[in-house]
N, C-alpha and C positions, 0 to 999 in steps of 0.2 A: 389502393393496394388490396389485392383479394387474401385476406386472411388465412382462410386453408391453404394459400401455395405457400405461406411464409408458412406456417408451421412442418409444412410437411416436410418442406424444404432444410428447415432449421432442422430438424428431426434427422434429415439423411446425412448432412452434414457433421451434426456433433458425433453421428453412430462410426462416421468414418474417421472423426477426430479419434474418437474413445480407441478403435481397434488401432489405429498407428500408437496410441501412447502405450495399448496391449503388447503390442508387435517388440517393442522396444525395450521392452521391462520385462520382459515374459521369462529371464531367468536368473531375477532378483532371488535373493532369501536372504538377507538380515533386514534386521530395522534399519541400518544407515544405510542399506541400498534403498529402502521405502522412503525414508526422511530428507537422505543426501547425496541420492543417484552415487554412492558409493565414493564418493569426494571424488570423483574421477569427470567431473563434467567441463568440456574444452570452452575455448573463447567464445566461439560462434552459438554455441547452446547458452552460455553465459549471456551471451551479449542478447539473441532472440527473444529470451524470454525476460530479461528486465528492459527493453521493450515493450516488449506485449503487456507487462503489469504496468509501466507509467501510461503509455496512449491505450490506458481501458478507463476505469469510472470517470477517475477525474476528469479525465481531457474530453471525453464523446460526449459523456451526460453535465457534469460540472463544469468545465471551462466553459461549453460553447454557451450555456446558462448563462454563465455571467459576463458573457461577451452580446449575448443579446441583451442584457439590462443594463450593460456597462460597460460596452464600448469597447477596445482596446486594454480594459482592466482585465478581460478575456486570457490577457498573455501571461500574466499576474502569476499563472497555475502552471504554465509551462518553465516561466523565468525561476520559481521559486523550486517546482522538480528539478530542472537542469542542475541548478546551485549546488542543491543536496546531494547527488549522485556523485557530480565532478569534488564533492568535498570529501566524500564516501571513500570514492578510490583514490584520493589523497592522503588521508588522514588512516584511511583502517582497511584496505586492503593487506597490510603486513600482517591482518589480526588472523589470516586465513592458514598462517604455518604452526598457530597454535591448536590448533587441532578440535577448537572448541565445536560443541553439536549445541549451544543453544546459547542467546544474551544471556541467559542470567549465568553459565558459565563464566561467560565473558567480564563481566560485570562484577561481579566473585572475585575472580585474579583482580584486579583492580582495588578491592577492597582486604586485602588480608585474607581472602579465604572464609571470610564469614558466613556460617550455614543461614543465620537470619537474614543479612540481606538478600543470598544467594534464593532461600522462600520467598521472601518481598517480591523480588524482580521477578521470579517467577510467575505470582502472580498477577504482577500490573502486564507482562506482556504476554501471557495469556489473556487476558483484556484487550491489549492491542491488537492482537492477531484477531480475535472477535470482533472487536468493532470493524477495523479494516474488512474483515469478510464479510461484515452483514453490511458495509459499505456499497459493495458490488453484489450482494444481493439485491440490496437497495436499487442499485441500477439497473442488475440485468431484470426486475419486476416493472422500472416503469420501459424498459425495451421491448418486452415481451407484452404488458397490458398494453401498450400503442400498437405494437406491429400484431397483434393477435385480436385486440379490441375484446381483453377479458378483464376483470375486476382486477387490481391493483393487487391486494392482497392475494389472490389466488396464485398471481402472476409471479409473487415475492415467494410461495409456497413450490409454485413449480423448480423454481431457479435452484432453490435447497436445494430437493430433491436431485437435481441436475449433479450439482456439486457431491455431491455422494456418490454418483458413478464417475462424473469428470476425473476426481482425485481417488476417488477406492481404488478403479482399477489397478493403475500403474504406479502411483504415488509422484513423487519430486521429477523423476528424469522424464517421465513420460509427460507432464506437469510442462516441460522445459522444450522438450520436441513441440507438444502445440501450440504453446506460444511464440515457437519460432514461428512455425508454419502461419499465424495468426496474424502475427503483427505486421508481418511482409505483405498481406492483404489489407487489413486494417491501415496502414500507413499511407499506402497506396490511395486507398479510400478514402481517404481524408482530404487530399491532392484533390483528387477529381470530383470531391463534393464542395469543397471552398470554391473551384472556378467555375464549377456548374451553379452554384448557388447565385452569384455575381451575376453571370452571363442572366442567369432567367430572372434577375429584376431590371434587366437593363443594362448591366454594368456596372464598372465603379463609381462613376461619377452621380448615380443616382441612389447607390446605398450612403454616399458623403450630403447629398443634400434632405435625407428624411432621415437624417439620424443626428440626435441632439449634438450640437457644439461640442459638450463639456466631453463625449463620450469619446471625442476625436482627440482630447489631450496628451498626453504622453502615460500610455500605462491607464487612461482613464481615470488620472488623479483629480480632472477638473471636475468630474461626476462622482467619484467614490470619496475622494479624501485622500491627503497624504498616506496620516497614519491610518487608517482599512488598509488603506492600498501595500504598506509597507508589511503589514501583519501577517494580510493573505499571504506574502511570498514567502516569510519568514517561517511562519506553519505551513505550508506544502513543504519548506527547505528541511527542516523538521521531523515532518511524516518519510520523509526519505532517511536521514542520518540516524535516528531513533527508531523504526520501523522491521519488527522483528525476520520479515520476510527477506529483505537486500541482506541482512545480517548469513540469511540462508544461504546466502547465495556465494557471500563469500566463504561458508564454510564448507560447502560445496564443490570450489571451485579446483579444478585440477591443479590450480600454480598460482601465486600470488599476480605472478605477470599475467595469468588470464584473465581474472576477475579485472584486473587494473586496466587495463587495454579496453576491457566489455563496456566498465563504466564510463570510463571518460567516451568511448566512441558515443555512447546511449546521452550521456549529456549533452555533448554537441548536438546530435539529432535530434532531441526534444528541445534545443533550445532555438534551432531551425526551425521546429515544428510549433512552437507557441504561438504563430503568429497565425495558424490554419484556425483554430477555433472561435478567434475572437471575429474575423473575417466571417466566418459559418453565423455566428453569433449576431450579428449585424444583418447580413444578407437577411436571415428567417428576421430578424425584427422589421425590412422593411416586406416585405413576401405577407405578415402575422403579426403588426401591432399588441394584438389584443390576448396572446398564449391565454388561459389559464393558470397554468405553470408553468414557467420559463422552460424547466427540469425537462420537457419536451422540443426543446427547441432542435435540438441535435435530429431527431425523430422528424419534425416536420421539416427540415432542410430537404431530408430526403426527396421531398415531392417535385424538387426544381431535377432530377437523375428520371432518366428512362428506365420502366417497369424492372426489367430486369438488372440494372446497373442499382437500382435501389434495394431491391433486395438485396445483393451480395455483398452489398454497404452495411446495411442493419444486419445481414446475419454475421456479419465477419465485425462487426462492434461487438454484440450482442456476445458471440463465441470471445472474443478476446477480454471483453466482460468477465465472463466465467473465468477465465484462464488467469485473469489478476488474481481473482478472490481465489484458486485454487490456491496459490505460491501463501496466500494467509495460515489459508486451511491445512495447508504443510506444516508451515512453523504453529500453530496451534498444536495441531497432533506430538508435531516434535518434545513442546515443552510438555504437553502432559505425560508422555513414555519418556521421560529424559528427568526433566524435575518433580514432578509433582506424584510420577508414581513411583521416586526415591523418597521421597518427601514421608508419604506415607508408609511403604514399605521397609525402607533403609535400605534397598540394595536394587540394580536396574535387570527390565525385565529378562527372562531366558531368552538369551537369540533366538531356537525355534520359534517361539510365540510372538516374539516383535512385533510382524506383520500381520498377523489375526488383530492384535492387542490395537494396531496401528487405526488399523479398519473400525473396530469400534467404535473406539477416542474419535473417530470422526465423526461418525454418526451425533455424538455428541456436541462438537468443536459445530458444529454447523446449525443446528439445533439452537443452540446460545445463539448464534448470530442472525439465527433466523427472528428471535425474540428482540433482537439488538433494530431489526431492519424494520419490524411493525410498528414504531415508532415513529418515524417519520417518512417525509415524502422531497425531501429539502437534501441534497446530496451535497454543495456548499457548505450549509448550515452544521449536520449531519457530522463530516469529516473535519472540519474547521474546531468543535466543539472538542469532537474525541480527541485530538492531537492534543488541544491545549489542556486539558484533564489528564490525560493521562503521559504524555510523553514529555511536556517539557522538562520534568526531573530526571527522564531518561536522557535527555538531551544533555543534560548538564551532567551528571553523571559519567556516561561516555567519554565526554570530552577532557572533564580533569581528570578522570581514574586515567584518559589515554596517555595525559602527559606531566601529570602531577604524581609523583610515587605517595609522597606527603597525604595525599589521598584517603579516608579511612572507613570505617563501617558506618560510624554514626554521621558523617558528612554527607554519605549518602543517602542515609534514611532523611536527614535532614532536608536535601534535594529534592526530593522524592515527594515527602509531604508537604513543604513550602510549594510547588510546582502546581500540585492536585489544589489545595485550598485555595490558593489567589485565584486560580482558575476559577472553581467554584464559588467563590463570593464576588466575581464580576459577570461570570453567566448570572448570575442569582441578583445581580443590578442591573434593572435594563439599562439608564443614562449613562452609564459605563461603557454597557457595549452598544450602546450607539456609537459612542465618541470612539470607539478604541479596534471597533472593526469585530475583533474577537480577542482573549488573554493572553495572548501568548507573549506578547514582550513586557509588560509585568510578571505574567510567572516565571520566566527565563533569569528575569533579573533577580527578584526576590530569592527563587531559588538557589541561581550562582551565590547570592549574599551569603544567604543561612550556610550552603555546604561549604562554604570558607569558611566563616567566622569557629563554625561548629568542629568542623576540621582542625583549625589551628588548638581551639581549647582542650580536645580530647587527646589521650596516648593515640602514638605511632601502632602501626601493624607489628603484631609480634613477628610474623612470617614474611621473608620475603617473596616476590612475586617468581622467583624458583621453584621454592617449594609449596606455595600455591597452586604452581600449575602441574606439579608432579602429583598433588593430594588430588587434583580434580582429575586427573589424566585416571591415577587409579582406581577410584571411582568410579569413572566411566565404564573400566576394564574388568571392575567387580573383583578388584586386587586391593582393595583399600584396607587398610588395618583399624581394628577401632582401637577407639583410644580414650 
């Protein structure tokens, strides 16, 4: 590939993405039109752009990675997205008539209205939204150091940058246009690089006889291991249901039946589509034994597509790349003008200033994740890590406060830091996480334990979840009485 026609190419490309999400947004003025395209966004923009965020890091850089080392454990990422989604729009699409603008609102009503935990969650998904963003920074750095052939780190610097205008311009709805437009190509690409990939080593029959036995198992359990194997799906399912960006979308969404309809269609089709990556994943293993880093294997697929069918494959990854991490960079900016600059001030900002303020926060929100992405080079390892650190107590959290009223403030903090510490003292074991894949079903468990036990022993919520959500509502509205 000649390097200057990909950049130049990727350059004309994102400048026409940027002016359509310009086009689209151009007569925004509040912060919930920057944050939540004005809670007015239909199925078809629902459904486009949670698309475009699940078939971006994970699946082009990640999945196909661990389909080239691991066989059919490749589907592993799609099986456990699909999961999360289709549980999303079962369980917590109703959560989008409560009018909430951020998790930790959400999470809030749940527990009595508590201002500390309502700060707590604040800040672990603000973390979330950082990691996930420096996530796809992560990726669109090594998409861009391959398809450009510039240092890894430069490459991770540009991508920032990138994200600064991708999301300043237009914010969430224009965020939502690209990623429609994105993943209709992206998806498309994925198609005709699994059969291209196949055809240029020969076939199927010759990617089955140079690829290990074990790898050909169900799920690549006979190569990875049961438990890895059940962990990875269980943290992808996870980084979905827990994940403060899908959270956006349903509070975003025009009608409860939009959101519901987006996701369930988006999970069936990613769970049709788990099976492209590991296939990609295989092909380039037998195409490139020897990667250096697996984390390029999606990248070197490209080589079996003609010149110009490869570019438009790597620029439309590369662009849907960006367009995931934007929907992060969304929900980051949300919770710092939503929580964390009530937190500090006591009251939310002036509507005029919103979108200056929005803009900012971003510069910042990216900045953090840019520091979060010069860490590693390992996008598996990477997301697997943060999930189980930081989200499993959100996971469990969610789920009782959805349908346990009994539910309370210290059940949750309890949740919250039983979830973070197991995590953290089995990353901190390697023979742990060998055997165990990664934390996430010990800290699922321990955590559900603690926020029970902790739950039953402490007083009930003095407020009901009425007047919880009427205290957060006013608030919101800069109607709230102190008290």
């Amino acid at each position: 590939m000649e390097h200057n026609n990909f950049l130049m190419w990727f350059l004309l490309y994102a400048f026409v993405m940027m002016f359509i999400g310009w086009y689209v947004t151009r007569h925004q003025k509040t912060g919930e039109d920057f944050i939540l395209g004005g809670r007015k966004l239909p199925m078809l923009l629902t459904l486009g752009s949670t698309v475009g965020t699940m078939v971006g890091t994970g699946s082009s850089i990640g999945a196909v990675s661990f389909g080239y080392s691991n066989g059919w454990a490749g589907m592993l990422y799609g099986i456990g997205g699909a999961t999360g989604i289709l549980l999303t729009a079962w369980l917590f699409a109703p959560v989008r008539n409560y009018r909430f603008m951020t998790m930790s609102e959400e999470i809030c009503y749940y527990t009595g209205g508590s201002r500390l935990v309502k700060n707590l969650v604040a800040i672990l998904i603000f973390l979330a939204s950082i990691g996930w963003l420096g996530a796809h920074i992560l990726g669109g750095g090594l998409y861009l150091a391959w398809a450009a052939d510039i240092d890894i780190t430069v490459a991770k610097i540009i991508i920032a940058v990138g994200f600064v205008f991708y999301v300043g311009i237009g914010g969430y709805k224009a965020v939502s246009w690209i990623d429609t437009l994105q993943s209709i190509v992206l998806f498309l690409g994925f198609i005709i690089l699994a059969v291209a990939s196949v055809s240029y080593v020969g076939g199927w029959d010759v990617v089955v006889q140079n690829t290990d036995p074990k790898a050909f198992t169900l799920f690549g359990i006979g190569k990875l291991g049961m438990l890895p194997a059940i962990s990875l799906a269980i943290v992808i399912g996870i980084g979905v249901l827990a994940t403060p960006s899908y959270r956006q979308r349903i509070y975003s969404a025009a009608s409860t039946k939009a959101i519901r309809q987006s996701f369930i269609i988006t999970g069936v089709l990613y769970m049709g589509f788990s099976f492209l990556p590991a296939i990609i994943g295989m092909a380039t293993h037998v195409m490139e034994p020897n990667l250096e880093n697996s984390s390029f294997a999606f990248l070197y697929a490209t080589n079996a597509l003609p010149h110009v069918l490869a570019m438009v494959v790597l620029i439309a990854g590369m662009s849907a790349n960006m367009s995931s991490g934007s929907s992060d960079a969304i929900a980051g900016v949300s919770i710092i003008l939503r929580d964390i600059y009530t937190m500090v001030t006591g009251k939310m900002p002036p509507p005029e200033k919103a979108i200056n303020l929005s803009r900012i926060f971003l510069l910042g929100v990216i900045l953090l994740a840019l520091v979060f992405a010069l860490t590693s080079n390992d996008i598996i390892g990477y997301i697997t890590k943060m999930i189980s650190m930081i989200m499993s107590g959100l996971c469990v959290t969610v789920l009782l406060g959805k349908f346990w009223h009994r539910f309370n403030w210290q059940g949750c903090i309890a949740a919250l830091v039983a979830g973070s510490s197991t995590s953290l003292t089995i990353i901190l074991t390697p023979e742990w996480s060998a055997k165990l894949g990664n934390p996430v079903i010990p800290a699922l468990l321990i955590s559900l334990v603690c926020a029970v036990v902790v739950t039953l022993v402490t007083p009930k919520n003095k407020l009901s979840r009425e007047e919880v959500l009427e205290n957060i509502t006013h608030e919101r509205e800069n109607t709230a009485k102190s008290k």
